[in-house]
C-alpha positions in Angstrom: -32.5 50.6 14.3 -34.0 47.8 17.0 -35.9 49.4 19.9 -36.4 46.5 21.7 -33.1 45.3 23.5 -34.4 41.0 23.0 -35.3 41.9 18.9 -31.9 43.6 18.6 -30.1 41.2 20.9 -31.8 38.1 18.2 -31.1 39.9 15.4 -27.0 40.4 16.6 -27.2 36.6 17.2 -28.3 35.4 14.0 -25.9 38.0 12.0 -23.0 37.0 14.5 -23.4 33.8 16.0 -23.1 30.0 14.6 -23.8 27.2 16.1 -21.2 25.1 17.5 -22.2 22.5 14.8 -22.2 24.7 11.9 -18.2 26.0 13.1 -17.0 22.6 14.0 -18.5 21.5 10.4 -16.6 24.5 8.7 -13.7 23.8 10.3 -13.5 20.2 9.6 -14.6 21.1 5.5 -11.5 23.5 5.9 -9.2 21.1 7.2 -10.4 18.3 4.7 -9.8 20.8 1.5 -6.5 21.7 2.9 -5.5 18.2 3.1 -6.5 17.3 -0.5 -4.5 20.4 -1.9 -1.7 19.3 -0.4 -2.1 15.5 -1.5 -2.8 16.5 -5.2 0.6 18.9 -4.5 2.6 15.9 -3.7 0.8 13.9 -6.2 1.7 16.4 -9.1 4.8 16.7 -11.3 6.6 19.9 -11.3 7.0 21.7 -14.9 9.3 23.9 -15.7 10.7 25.9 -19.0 13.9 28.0 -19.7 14.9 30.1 -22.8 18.1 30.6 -24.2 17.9 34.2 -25.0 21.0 33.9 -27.0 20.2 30.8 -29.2 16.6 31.3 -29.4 16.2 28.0 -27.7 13.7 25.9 -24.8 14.5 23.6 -22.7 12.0 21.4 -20.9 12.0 19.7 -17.6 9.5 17.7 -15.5 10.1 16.2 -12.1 8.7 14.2 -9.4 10.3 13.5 -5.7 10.0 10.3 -4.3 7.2 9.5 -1.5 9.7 8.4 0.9 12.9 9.0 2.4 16.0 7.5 4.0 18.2 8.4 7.0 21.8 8.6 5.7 24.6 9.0 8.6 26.9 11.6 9.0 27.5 13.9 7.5 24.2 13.5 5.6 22.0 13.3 8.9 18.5 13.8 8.7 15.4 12.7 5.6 16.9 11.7 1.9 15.0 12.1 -1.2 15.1 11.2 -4.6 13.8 13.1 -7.0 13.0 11.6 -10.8 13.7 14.3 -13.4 12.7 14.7 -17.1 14.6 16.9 -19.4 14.6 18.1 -23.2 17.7 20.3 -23.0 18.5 22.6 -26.1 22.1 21.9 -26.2 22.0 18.3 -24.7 18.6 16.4 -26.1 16.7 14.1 -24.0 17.5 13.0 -20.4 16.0 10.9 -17.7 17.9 11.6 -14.4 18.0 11.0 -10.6 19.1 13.6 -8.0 19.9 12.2 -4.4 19.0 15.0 -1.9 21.7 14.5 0.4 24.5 11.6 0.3 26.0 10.1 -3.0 25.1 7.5 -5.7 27.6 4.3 -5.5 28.1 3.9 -9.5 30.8 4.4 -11.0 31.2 6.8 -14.3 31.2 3.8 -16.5 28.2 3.2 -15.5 25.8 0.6 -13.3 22.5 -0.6 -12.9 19.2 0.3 -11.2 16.2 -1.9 -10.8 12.7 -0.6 -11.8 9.1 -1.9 -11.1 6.4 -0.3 -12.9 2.6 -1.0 -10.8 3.1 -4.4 -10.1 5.0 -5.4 -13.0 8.3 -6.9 -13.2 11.6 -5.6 -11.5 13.7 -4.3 -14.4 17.1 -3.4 -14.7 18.1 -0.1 -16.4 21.7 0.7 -16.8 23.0 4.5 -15.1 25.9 6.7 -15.0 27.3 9.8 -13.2 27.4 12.7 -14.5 31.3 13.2 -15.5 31.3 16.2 -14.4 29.6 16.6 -11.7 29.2 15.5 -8.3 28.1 11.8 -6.9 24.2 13.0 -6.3 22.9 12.4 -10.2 22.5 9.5 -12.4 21.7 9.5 -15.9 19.6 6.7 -17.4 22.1 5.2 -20.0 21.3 4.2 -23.9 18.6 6.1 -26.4 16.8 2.4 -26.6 16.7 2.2 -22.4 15.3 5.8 -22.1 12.6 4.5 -24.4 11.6 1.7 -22.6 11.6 3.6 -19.1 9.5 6.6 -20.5 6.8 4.2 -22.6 6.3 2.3 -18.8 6.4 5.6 -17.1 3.9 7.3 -18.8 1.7 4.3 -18.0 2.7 3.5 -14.7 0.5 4.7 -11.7 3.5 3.6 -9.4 7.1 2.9 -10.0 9.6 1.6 -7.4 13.3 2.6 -8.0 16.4 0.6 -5.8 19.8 2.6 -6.2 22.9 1.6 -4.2 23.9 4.4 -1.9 27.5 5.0 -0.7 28.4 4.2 3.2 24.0 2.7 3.2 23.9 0.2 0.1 20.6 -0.7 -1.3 18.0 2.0 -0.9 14.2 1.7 -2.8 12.1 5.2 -3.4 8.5 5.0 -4.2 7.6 7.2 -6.7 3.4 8.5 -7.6 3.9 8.4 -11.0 0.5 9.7 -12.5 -0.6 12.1 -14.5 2.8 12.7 -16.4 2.1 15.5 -19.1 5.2 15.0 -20.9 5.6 15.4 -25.0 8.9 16.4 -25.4 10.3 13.3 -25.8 
């Protein structure tokens, strides 16, 4: 208890009251810590595990979506990803695989080719195929020898640029950040 109204009145303001310097600081300390959470969000790779309760078995996958998009035309209107995907599946083994948000891949099932750069490396060709039984929106990096190569450059690689021929756009490139890959499964 404050008798006098300018004690109690000093004492309210320095409980209560910042200064416009201190708040606009705050704010901005906020707004900076906000925006590095997010980057290190986009900059991450995804993890994710599934059990088979009925064969006792894991499967692992890791992925990363591309930093940039493209504008398809109808009926795929609006921003297209590409997301890179890793996967050690129980049943299936080991897979390196490329999901197209909206449109579809222009490769046929018996396969094609993608061109790679690793950081500022050479552009590299990797062969691909559809999935044969599934829609026109995933490619499979062909060849156990081919997966190796990708995956000993992508764990390295800082930055990778990927060029895949899209149906009804032709050649599209996706930036990928490709650090900080904990992958050991394959």
């Amino acid at each position: 208890k404050i008798e006098y109204n300018a004690k109690r009145l000093e004492c309210y303001d320095a409980l209560f009251l910042k200064s416009p310097s201190q708040t606009e600081k705050e704010v901005q300390q906020k707004l900076d810590d906000e925006s590095a959470k997010l980057k290190a969000e986009l900059l991450s790779w995804q993890y994710r595990e599934t059990k088979d309760e009925m064969r006792d078995k894991t499967s692992y996958f890791a992925s990363k979506q591309s930093n940039n998009t493209i504008d398809l035309s109808f009926p795929y209107e609006g921003g297209t990803i590409v997301t890179l995907m890793l996967r050690k599946h129980s049943e299936y083994g080991n897979d390196v695989m490329f999901y197209l948000s909206k449109g579809q891949f222009s490769c046929r099932i018996r396969g094609c080719n993608i061109s790679v750069k690793f950081n500022d490396g050479n552009i590299e060709k990797y062969a691909v195929s559809e999935s044969e039984t599934g829609p026109n929106d995933l490619l499979f990096l062909s060849g156990k020898e081919n997966m190796k190569k990708f995956m000993n450059k992508l764990k390295s690689a800082n930055k990778m640029v990927v060029e895949f021929s899209i149906y009804d756009y032709g050649s599209a490139q996706f930036t990928f950040d490709t650090q900080g890959l904990e992958w050991k499964h394959f």
